[in-house]
N, C-alpha and C positions, 0 to 999 in steps of 0.2 A: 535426426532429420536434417541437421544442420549440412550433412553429408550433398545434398541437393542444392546447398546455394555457392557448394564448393565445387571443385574438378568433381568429374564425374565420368565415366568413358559415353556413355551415352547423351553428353548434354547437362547443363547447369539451369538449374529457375532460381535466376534472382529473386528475393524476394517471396518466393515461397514460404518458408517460415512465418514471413510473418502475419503474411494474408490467413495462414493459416487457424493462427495465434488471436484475431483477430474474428474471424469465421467462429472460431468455437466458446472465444470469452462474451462476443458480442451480440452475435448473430443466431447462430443455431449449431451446440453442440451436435447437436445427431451429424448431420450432415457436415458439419467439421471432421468429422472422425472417420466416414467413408469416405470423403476426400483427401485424408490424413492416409488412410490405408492404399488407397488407388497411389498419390504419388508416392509411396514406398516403394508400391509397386511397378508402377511405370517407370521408374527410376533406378531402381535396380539396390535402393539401396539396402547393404544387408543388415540383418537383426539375428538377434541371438536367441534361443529358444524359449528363455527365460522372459526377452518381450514377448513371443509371439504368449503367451500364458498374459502378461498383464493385459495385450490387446483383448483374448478373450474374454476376460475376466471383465473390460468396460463393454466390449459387445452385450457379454450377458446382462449388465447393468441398462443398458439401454431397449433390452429385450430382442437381440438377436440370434438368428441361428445361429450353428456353425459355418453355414454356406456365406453368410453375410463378412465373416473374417476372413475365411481360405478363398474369394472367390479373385481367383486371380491367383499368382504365382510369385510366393516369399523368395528372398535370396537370404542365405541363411552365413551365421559364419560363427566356426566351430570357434570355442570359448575355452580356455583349458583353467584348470583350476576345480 
């Protein structure tokens, strides 16, 4: 995520990270982490398939569908090894 406070071809959020960080230690995990998902998303930033499995794996911990993870559009970036 750190990918967001850096170049980005669509836009930089200062700062993100840490409101984030702060959101989910502080505040309100749930909603730390659909806002964690959104700027992934909105952001373009890409994840490896192997996140998108941890992200499901805390959805399901927090009792969500599948639709509450996929809703919106991953950028993916192939991993070799």
């Amino acid at each position: 995520m750190t990918a967001a406070d850096q170049f980005n071809p669509y836009g930089s959020v200062p700062g993100i990270v840490p409101a984030l960080e702060h959101l989910v230690s502080e505040t309100d995990p749930d909603l730390g982490f659909r806002l964690f998902l959104r700027a992934l998303k909105a952001l373009w930033i890409p994840i490896t398939s192997g996140q998108l499995a941890r992200f499901e794996a805390i959805g399901e911990s927090f009792g969500y569908n599948e639709a509450v993870v996929y809703d919106g559009e991953f950028t993916f970036v192939a991993v070799e090894g």
